[in-house]
C-alpha positions as CSV (number, residue, x, y, z in Angstrom):
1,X,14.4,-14.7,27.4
2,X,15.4,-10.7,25.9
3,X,13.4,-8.5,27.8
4,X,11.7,-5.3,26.7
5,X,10.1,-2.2,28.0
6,X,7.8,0.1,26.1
7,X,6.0,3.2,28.0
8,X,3.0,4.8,26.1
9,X,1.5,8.4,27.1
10,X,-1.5,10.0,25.3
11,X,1.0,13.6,25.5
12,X,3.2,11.5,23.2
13,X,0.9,12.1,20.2
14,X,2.6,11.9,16.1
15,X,-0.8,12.4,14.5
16,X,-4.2,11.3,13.9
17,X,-4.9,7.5,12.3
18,X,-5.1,8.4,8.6
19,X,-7.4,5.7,6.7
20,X,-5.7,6.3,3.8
21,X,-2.6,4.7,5.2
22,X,-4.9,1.6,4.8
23,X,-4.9,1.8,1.3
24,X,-4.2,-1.1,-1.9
25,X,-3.2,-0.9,-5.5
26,X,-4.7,-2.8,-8.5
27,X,-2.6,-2.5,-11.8
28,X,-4.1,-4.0,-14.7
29,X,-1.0,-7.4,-14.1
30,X,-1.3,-10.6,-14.4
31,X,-4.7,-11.8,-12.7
32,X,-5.0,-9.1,-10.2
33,X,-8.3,-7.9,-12.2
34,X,-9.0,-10.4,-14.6
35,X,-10.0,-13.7,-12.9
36,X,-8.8,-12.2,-9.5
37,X,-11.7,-9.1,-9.0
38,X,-13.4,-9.8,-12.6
39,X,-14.6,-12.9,-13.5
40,X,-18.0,-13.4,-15.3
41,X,-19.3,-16.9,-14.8
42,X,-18.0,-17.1,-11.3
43,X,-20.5,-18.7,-9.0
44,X,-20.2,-15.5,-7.1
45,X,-19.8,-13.0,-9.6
46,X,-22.6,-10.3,-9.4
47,X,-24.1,-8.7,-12.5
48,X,-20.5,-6.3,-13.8
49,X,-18.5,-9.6,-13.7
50,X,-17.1,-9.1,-10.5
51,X,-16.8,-12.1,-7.6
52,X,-18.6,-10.5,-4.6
53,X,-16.5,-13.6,-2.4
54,X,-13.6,-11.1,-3.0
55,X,-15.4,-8.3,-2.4
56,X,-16.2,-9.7,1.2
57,X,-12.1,-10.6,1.6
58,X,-11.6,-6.7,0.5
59,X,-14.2,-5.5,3.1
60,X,-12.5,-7.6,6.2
61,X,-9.2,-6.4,4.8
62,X,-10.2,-2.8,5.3
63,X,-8.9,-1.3,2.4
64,X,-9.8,2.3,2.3
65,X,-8.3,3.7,-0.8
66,X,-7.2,1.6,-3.8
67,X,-4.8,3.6,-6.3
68,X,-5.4,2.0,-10.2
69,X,-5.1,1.2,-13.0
70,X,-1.2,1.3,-12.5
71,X,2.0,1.3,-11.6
72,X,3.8,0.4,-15.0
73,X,1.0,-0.1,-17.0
74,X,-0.7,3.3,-17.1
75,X,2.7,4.6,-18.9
76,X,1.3,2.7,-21.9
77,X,-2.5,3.1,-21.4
78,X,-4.8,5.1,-23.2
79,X,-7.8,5.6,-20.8
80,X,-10.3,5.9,-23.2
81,X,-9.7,2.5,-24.4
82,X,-11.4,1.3,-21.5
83,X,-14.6,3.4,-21.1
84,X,-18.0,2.9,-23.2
85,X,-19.5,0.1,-24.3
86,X,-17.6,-3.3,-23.5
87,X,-17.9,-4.9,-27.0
88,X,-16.5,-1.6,-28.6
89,X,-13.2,-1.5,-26.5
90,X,-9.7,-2.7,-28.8
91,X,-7.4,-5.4,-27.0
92,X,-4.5,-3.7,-26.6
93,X,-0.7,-4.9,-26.1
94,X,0.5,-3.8,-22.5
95,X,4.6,-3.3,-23.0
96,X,4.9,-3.3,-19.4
97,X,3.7,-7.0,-18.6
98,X,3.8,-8.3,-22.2
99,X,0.0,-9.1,-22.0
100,X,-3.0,-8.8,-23.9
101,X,-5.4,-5.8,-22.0
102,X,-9.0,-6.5,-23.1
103,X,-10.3,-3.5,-22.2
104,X,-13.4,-5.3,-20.4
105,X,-12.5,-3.4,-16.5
106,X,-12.5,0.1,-17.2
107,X,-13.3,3.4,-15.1
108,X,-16.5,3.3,-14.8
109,X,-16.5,-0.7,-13.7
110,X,-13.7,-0.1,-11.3
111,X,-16.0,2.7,-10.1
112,X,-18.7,0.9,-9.1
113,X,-16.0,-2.1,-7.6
114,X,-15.0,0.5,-5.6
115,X,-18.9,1.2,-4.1
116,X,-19.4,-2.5,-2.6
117,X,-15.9,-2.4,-1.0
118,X,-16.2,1.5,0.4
119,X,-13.0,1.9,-0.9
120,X,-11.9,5.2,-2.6
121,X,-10.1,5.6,-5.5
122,X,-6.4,6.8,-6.2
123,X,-6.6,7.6,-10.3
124,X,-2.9,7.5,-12.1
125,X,-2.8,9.4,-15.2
126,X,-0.2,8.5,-18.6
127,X,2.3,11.4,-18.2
128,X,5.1,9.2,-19.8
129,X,3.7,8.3,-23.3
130,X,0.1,11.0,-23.6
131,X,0.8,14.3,-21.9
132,X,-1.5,17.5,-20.4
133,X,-4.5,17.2,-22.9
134,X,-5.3,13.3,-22.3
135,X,-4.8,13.7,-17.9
136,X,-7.6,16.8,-18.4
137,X,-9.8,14.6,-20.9
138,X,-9.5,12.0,-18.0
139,X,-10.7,14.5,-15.2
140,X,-13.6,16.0,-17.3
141,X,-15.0,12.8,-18.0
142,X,-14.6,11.3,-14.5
143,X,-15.6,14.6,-12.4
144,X,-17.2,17.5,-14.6
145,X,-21.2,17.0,-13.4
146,X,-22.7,17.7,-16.9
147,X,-23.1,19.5,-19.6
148,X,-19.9,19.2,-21.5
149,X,-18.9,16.4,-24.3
150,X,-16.7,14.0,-22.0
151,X,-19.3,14.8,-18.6
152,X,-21.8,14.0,-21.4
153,X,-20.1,10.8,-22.4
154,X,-19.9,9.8,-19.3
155,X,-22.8,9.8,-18.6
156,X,-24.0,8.5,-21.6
157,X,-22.3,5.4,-21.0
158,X,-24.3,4.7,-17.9
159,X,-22.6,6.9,-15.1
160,X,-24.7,9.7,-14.4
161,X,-22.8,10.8,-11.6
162,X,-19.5,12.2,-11.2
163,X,-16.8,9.8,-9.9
164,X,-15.6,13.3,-8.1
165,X,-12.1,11.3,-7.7
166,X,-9.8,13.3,-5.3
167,X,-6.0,12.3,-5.1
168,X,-4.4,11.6,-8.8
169,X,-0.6,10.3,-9.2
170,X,1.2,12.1,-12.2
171,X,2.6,9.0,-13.5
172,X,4.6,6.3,-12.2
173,X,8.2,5.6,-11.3
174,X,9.3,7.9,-14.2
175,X,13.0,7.0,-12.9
176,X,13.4,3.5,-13.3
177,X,14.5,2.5,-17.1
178,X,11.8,0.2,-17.2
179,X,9.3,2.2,-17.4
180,X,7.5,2.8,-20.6
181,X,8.8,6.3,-21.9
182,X,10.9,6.9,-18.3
183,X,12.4,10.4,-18.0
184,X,15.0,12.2,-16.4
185,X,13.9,14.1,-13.1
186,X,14.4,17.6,-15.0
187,X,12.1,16.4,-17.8
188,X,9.5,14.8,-15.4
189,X,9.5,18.1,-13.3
190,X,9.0,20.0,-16.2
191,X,6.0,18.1,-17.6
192,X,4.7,16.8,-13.9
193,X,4.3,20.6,-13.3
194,X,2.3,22.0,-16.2
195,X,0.3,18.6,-16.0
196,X,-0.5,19.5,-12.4
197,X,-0.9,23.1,-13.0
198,X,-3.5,22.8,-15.8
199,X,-5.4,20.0,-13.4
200,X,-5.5,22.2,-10.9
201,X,-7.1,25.1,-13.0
202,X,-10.2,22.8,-13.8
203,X,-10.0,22.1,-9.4
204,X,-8.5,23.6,-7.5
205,X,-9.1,21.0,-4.5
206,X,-7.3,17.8,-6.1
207,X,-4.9,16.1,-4.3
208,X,-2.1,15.5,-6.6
209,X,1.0,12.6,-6.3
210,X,4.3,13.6,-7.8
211,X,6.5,10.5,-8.9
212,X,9.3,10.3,-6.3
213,X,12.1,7.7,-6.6
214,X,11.4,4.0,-7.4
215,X,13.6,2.7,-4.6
216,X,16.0,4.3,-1.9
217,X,18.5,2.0,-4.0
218,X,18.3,3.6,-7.2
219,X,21.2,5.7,-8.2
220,X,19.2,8.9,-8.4
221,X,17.8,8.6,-4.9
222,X,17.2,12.0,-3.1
223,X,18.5,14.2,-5.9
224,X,15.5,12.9,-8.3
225,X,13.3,14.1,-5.3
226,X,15.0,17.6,-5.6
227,X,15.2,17.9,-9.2
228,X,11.1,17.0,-9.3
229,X,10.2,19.4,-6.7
230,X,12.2,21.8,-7.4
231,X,9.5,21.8,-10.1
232,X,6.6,20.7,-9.1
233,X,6.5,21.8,-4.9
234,X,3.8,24.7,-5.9
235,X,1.8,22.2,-7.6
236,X,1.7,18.9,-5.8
237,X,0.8,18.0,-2.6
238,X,2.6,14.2,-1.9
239,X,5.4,13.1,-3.3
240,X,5.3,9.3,-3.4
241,X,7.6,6.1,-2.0
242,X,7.6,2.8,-3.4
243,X,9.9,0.3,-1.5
244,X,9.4,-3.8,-1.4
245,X,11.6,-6.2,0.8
246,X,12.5,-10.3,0.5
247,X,14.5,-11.9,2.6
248,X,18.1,-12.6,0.6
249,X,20.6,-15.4,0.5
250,X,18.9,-17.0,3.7
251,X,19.4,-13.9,6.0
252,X,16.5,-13.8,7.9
253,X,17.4,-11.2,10.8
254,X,17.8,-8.9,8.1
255,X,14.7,-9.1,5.9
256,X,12.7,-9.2,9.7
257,X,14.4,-5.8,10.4
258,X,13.3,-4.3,6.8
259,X,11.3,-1.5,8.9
260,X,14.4,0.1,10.1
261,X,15.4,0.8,6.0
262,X,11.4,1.7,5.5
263,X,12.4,4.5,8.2
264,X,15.1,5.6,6.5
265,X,13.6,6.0,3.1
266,X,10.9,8.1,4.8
267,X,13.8,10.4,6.8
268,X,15.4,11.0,3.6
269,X,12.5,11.8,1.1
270,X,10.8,14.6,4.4
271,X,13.9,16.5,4.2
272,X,14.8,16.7,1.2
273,X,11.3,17.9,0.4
274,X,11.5,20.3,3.7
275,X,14.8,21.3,2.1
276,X,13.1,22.2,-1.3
277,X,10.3,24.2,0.8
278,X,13.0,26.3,2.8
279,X,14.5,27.1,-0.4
280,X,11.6,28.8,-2.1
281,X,10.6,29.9,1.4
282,X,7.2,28.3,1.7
283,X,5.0,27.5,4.4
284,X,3.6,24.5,2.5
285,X,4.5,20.6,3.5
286,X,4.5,18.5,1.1
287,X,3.1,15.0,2.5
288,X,4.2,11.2,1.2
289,X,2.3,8.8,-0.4
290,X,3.8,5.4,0.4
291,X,2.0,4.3,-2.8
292,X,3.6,0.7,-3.5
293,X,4.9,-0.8,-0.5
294,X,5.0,-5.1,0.8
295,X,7.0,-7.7,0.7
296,X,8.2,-9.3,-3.3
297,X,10.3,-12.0,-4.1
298,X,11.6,-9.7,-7.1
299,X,15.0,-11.9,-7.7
300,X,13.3,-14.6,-8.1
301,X,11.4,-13.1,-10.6
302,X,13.9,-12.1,-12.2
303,X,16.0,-15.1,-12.5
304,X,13.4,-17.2,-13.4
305,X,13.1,-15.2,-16.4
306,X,8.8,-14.5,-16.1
307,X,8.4,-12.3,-19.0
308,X,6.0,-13.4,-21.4
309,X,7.1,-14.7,-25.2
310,X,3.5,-15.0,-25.9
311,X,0.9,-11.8,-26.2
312,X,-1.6,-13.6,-23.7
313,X,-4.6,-12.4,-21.3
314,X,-4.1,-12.1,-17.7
315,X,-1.4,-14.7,-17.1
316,X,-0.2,-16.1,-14.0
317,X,2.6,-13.4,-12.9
318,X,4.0,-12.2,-9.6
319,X,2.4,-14.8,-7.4
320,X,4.5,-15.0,-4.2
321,X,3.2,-17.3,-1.7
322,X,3.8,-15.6,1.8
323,X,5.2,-16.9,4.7
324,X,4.6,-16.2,8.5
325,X,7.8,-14.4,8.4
326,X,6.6,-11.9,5.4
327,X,3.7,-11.4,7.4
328,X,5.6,-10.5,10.8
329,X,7.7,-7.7,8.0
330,X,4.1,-6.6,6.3
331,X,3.0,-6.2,9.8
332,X,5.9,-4.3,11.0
333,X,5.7,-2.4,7.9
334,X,2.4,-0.8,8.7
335,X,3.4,0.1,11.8
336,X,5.8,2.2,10.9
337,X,3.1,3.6,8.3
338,X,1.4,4.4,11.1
339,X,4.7,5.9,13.5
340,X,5.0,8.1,10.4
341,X,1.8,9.4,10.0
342,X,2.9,13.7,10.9
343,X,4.0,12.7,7.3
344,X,3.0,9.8,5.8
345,X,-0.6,10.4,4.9
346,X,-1.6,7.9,2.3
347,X,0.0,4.5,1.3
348,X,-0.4,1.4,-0.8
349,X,-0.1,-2.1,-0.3
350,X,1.0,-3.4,-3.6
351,X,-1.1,-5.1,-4.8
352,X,-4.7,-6.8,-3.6
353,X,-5.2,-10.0,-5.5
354,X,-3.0,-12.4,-6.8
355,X,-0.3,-10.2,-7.7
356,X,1.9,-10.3,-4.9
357,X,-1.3,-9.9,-2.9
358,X,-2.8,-10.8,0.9
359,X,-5.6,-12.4,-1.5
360,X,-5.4,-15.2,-3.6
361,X,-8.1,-16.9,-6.0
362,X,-8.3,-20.0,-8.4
363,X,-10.8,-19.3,-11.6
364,X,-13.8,-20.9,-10.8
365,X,-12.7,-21.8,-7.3
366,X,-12.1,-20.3,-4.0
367,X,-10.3,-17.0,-2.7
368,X,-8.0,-17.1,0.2
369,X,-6.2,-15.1,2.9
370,X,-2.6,-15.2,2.6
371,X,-0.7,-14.7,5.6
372,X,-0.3,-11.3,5.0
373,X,-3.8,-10.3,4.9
374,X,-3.9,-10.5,9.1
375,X,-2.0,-8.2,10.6
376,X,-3.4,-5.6,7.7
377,X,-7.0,-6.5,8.6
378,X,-6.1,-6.3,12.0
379,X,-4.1,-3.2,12.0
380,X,-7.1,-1.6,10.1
381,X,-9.8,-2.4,12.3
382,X,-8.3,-1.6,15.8
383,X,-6.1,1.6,14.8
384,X,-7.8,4.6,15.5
385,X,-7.4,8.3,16.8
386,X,-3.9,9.1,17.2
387,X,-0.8,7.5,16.9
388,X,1.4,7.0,20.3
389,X,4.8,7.2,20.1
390,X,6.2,4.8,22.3
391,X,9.5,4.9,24.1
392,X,11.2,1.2,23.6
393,X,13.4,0.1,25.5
394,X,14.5,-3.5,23.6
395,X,17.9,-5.3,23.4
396,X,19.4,-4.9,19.7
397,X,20.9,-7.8,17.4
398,X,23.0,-7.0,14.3
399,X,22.3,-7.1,10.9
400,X,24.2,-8.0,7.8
401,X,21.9,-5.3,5.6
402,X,21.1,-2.7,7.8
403,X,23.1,-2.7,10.8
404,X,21.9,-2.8,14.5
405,X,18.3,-3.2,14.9
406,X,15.4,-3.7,18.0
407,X,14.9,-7.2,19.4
408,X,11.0,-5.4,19.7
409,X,9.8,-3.1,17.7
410,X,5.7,-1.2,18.6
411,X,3.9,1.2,18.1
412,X,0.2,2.6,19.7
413,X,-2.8,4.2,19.0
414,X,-5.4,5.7,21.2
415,X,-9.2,6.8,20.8
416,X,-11.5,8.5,23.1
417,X,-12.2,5.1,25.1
418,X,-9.8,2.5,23.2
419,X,-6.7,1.9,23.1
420,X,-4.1,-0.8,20.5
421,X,-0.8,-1.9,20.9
422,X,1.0,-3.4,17.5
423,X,4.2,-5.3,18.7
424,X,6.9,-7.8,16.8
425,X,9.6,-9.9,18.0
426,X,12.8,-10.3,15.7
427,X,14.4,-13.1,17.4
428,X,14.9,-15.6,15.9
429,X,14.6,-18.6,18.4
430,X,13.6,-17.0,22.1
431,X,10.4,-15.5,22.9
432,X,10.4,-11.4,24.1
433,X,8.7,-10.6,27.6
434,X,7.7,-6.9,26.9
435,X,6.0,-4.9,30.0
436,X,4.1,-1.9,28.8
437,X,3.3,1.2,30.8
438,X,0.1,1.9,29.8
439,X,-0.9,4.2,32.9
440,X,-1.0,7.5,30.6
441,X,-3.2,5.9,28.5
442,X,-5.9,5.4,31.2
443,X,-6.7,1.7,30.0
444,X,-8.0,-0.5,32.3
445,X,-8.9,-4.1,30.8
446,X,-7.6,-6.2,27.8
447,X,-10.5,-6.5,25.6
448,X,-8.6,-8.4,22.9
449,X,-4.6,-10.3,22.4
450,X,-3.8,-11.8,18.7
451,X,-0.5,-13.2,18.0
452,X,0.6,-14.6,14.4
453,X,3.5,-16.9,14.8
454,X,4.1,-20.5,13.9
455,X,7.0,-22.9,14.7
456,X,7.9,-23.1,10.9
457,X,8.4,-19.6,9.8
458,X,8.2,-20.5,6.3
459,X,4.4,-22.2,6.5
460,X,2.2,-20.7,3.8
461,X,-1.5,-20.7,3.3
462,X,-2.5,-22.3,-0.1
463,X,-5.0,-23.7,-2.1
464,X,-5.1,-27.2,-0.3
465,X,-4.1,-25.6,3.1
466,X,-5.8,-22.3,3.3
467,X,-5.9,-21.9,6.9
468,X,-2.9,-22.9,8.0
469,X,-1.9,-19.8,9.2
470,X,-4.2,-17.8,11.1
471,X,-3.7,-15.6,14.2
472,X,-4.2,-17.0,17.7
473,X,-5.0,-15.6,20.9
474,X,-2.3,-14.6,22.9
475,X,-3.2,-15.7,26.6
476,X,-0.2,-14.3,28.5
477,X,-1.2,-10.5,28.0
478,X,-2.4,-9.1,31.2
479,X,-3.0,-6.0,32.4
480,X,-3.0,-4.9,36.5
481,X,-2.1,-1.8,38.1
482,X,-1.7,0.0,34.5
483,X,1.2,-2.3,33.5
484,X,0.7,-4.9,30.2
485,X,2.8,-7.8,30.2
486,X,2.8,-10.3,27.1
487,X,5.1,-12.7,26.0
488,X,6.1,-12.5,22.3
489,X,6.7,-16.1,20.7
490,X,10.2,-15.9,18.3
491,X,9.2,-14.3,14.8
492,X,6.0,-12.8,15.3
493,X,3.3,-10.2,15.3
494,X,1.3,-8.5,17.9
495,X,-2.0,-7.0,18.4
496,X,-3.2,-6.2,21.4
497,X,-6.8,-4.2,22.1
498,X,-7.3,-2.4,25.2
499,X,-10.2,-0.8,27.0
């Protein structure tokens, strides 16, 4: 049986919890809105169209911040399409999906989505295709109070308040040539800059997202980060991250140690930012926005050819059935979300129903946890206060994709009078027994132990089996004389609540 040892001091502090690193995406694909959040005639649907038995899955999820309408579709979307009165919006043709967009979720519905899940919202404004005069339009009409013709608007189509939306992404993976009306980093500097700039005379206080690289595998990886903030550092405040993993060609140990590339891609984007920052010798930090993160079984989605022939409404794209193994990567994901958090200070889990999603849903049916959706739930309801880092002293294993990597991998947080521990064991076939020095942390009881693990790492939740994996307690954590000892089963994920 490997054997690990993690110690865990509250001196060993990264930075407080951020809820925002808690945060989802919804892009106007496939049925993540449209018969996935929206669906008038739903036996649950309230009176906007939207089924409240998701609403309750996105409230135990604990999704504080939810970044829309895109990813790839905002490069194509005019925003004004989707505001005003519902049988006055024009279907349009979304290039990025090949799918009919009826227009029938806008701003102001999402808005009020957002109120019964007390989520906030993460606004992405068309930078590829529109330009500086649309993004403003969009941030008069969603935040000016009153008294001017899109506040006015606004307001005369029902929304008397201000949405007073905070954080704003110029754009979205402007790099990758699939992107509707993708740019070089010079060009995307130039125009991410004055767009940011002019946003920032009508408020000062936004919080704005430059486009960082699509991947740490694209060719253009790090210098694209330079070029753009070369540009845009005086502007912006985050630069963003997207990075998804899938286990390849059958090698497990690798996709399970996909956290170790995650930390990579984080290293690289801080210094080249800090780099920037030295250059023009500020004192400003530019933070990340891990805005599309998770786990996507992209080659298979690309051999099996999914792109549309037909011009359709909200077809069935993008939806991966996960395993307990992609939930043991998800959850070791977030933690080290959460290890990063002197840096990372938002992030989203791409994306929150159907679309390779912790939710699912069948129109006119049931929705569903994936297995996914538990260790975020989790994470997000104990995590709070600061993040601990942990000393880990775990035996290693080699990979095929990203060299050696931790047998056991954890991370901590503490409160006033609380205490978590988030743990997963790679192995493959042996359980871990990890002993934790908790004595700096001044815990004294276990209040709470969840494991999620199964003998078949590939079991699934589904339609006809939707419980089929769900976490268990873990019986064999115990704490005496300020010393936690758990056994971790082969392949799994860890919580462990502490008093």
């Amino acid at each position: 049986m490997p054997r690990a040892h993690i110690t865990l001091d509250r001196q060993a502090l990264v930075a407080p919890v951020r809820r925002r690193t808690f945060g989802s995406f919804v892009e106007h694909l496939g049925r993540c809105v449209y018969t996935g959040l929206y669906e008038p005639g739903h036996p649950t649907a309230n009176d906007d169209g939207f089924r409240m038995d998701v609403v309750a899955l996105v409230r135990e999820l604990g999704s504080s911040t939810v970044r829309y309408p895109g990813g790839n579709f905002v490069s194509g979307f005019r925003w004004e399409d989707s505001v005003g009165p519902r049988e006055q919006r024009p279907v349009r043709r979304d290039l990025a999906w090949h799918a009919l967009e009826s227009n029938q979720v806008g701003l102001d519905e999402f808005a009020r989505w957002l109120k019964l899940t007390d989520s906030e919202l993460m606004l992405a404004v068309n930078v590829a295709t529109r330009g500086i005069l649309p993004a403003l339009d969009l941030l008069e009409y969603a935040n000016h109070p009153s008294g001017t013709a899109l506040s006015d608007l606004r307001i005369a189509n029902g929304t008397p308040e201000p949405h007073d939306i905070r954080m704003w992404c110029l754009g979205n993976e402007m790099d990758g040539p699939w992107q509707t009306g993708f740019m070089t980093a010079d060009d995307y500097g130039k125009i991410a800059a004055r767009t940011a700039a002019a946003m920032k005379m009508a408020d000062k206080d936004l919080e704005l997202v430059v486009c960082g690289s699509s991947g740490s595998g694209m060719p253009t990886f790090g210098d694209w980060e330079r070029t753009v903030l070369e540009h845009t550092y005086d502007h912006v405040d985050y630069v963003s991250c997207h990075a998804y993993y899938q286990e390849l060609d059958g090698d497990l140990g690798s996709f399970l140690a996909s956290a170790t590339d995650m930390d990579f891609f984080i290293d690289t984007v801080v210094a080249t930012a800090d780099h920037v920052g030295f250059k023009k010798r500020s004192t400003k930090k530019i933070n990340i926005s891990f805005d599309e993160w998770n786990v996507w079984y992209l080659k298979e989605h690309m051999e099996s050819q999914q792109a549309e022939t037909e011009w359709r409404h909200a077809p069935r794209q993008l939806e991966d059935t996960y395993t307990v193994a992609d939930a043991v990567v998800v959850g070791n994901l977030l933690m080290t979300l959460l290890r990063r958090s002197d840096r990372v200070t938002s992030a989203s889990l791409a994306q929150l129903v159907n679309v390779i999603a912790p939710i699912r849903t069948e129109p006119g049916g049931p929705a569903w946890r994936q297995t996914t959706f538990h260790p975020f739930s989790i994470t997000s309801r104990l995590a709070s206060g600061e993040v601990v880092r942990p000393v880990i002293e775990s035996p290693v294993y080699e990979t095929a994709r990203y060299g050696e990597a931790a047998l056991v991998d954890a991370v901590a947080t503490v409160d006033e009078d609380r205490a978590a521990v988030f743990l997963v064991n790679r192995d493959l076939a042996e359980a871990a027994q990890v002993t934790i020095d908790v004595r700096g942390l001044g815990s004294s009881r276990v209040a709470e132990a969840l494991t999620l693990a199964d003998p078949d790492v590939y079991a699934k939740n589904t339609l006809d089996d939707q419980n089929r994996v769900v976490p268990a307690a873990n019986t064999t954590a115990v704490l005496a004389d300020g010393v936690l000892t758990v056994t971790l089963p082969p392949v799994s994920w860890t919580a462990i609540a502490l008093r």
